[in-house]
VMD Tcl script that draws the C-alpha trace (Angstrom):
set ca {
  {106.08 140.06 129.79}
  {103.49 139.19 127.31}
  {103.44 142.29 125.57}
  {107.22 141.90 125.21}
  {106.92 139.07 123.51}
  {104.19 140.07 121.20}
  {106.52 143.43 120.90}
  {109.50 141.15 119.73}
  {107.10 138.98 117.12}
  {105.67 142.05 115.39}
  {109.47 143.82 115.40}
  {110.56 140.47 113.84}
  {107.62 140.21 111.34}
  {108.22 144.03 110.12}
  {111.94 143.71 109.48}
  {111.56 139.86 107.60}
  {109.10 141.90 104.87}
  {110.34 143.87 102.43}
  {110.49 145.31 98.87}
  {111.80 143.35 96.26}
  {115.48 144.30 95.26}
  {116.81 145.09 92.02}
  {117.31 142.26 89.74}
  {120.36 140.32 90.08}
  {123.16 140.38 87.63}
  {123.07 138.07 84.61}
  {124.62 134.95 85.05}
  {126.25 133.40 82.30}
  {125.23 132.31 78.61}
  {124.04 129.55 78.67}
  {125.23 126.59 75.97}
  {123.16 126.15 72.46}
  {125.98 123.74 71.11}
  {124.07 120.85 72.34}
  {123.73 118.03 69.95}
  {121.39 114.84 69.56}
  {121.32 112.10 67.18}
  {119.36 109.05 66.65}
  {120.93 106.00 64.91}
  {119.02 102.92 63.95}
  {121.69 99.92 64.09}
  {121.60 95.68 63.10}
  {125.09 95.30 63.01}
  {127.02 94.09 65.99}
  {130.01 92.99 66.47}
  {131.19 90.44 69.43}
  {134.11 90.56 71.47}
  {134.74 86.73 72.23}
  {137.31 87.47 75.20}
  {134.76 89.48 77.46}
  {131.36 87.79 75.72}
  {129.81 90.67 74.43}
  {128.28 92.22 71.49}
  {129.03 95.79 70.51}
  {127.98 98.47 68.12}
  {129.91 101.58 67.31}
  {128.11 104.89 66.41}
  {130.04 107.41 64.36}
  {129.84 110.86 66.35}
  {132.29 113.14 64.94}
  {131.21 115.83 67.34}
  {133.14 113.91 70.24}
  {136.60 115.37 70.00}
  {139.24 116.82 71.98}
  {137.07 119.55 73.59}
  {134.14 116.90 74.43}
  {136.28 114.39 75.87}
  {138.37 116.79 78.08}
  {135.43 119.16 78.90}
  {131.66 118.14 78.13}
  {129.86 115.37 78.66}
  {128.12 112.96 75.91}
  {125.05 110.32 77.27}
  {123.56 107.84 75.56}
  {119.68 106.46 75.68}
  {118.52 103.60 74.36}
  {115.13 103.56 72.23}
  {112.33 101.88 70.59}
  {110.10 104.84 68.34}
  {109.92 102.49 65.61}
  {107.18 100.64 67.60}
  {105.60 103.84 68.54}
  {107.13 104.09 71.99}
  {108.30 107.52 73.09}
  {110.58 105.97 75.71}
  {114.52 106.93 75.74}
  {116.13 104.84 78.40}
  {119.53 106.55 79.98}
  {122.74 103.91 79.53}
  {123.75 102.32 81.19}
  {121.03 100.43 82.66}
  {120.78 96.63 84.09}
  {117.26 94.46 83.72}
  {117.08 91.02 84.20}
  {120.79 90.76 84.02}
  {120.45 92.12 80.69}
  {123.47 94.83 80.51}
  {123.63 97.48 78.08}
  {126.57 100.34 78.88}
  {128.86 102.49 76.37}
  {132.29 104.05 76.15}
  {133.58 106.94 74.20}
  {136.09 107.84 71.99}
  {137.35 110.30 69.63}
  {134.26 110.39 66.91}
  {132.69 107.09 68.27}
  {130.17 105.59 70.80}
  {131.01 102.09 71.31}
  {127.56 100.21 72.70}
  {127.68 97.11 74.73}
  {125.43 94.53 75.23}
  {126.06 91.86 78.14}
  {124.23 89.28 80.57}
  {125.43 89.08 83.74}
  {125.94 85.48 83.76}
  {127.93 85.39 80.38}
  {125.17 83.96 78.36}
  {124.22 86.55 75.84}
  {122.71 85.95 72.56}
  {123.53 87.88 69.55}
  {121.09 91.17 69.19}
  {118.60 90.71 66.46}
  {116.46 93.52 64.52}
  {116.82 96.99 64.87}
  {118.34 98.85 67.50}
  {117.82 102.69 68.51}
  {120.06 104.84 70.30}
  {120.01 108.53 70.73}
  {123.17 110.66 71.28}
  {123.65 113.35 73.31}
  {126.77 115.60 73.03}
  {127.40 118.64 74.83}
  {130.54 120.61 74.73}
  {132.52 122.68 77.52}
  {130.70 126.03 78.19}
}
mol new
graphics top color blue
foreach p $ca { graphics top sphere $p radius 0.5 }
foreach p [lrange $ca 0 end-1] q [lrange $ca 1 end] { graphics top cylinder $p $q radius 0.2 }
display resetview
């Protein structure tokens, strides 16, 4: 019975190796339309009947084709001080809120507290966009 079983692991062993196959077929291009930009932004606006401040971004690479098909995300910056940190929107610290919406040719960014108390932005802001279309 032993030798059965050793029988049965070496059969198994033998059959599980073999030669590499032939390469598999090429899968599909992949996309080089992607598209980043960096904006640097002081001006905000505020929207009094949901207390928040906002800043839009031009992006006139977010049209039909993004909106219906791609994708566009949004990170939130601070290489003016040196860092190298890009923080994905939206994110929540401290009840600090920052999230965004798009629209045809525009990033709108929003800044909110979560208890309604938020203070107008002040200095420089950096926010890198990220736009890639259907395949």
């Amino acid at each position: 019975m032993k030798n059965i079983l050793i029988l049965f692991a070496a059969l198994a062993l033998l059959t599980s190796c073999g030669k590499d196959g032939a390469p598999g077929a090429q899968g599909p291009a992949g996309n080089a339309n992607v598209q980043s930009f960096v904006y640097n932004t002081s001006t905000w606006g505020y929207n009094s009947l949901y207390n928040y401040y906002y800043a839009d971004l031009p992006v006139p690479e977010i049209n039909n084709s993004v909106i219906n098909g791609g994708t566009v995300q949004v990170f939130e910056g601070d290489q003016q001080s040196g860092s190298t940190n890009w923080y994905a929107l939206p994110y929540s610290f401290n009840g600090h809120e920052v999230s965004y919406l798009i629209s045809y040719g525009n990033v709108r960014v929003e800044i909110s507290k979560s208890n309604g108390t938020v203070g107008a932005p002040s200095g420089i802001y950096q926010y890198k966009v990220v736009v890639i279309p259907p395949i």
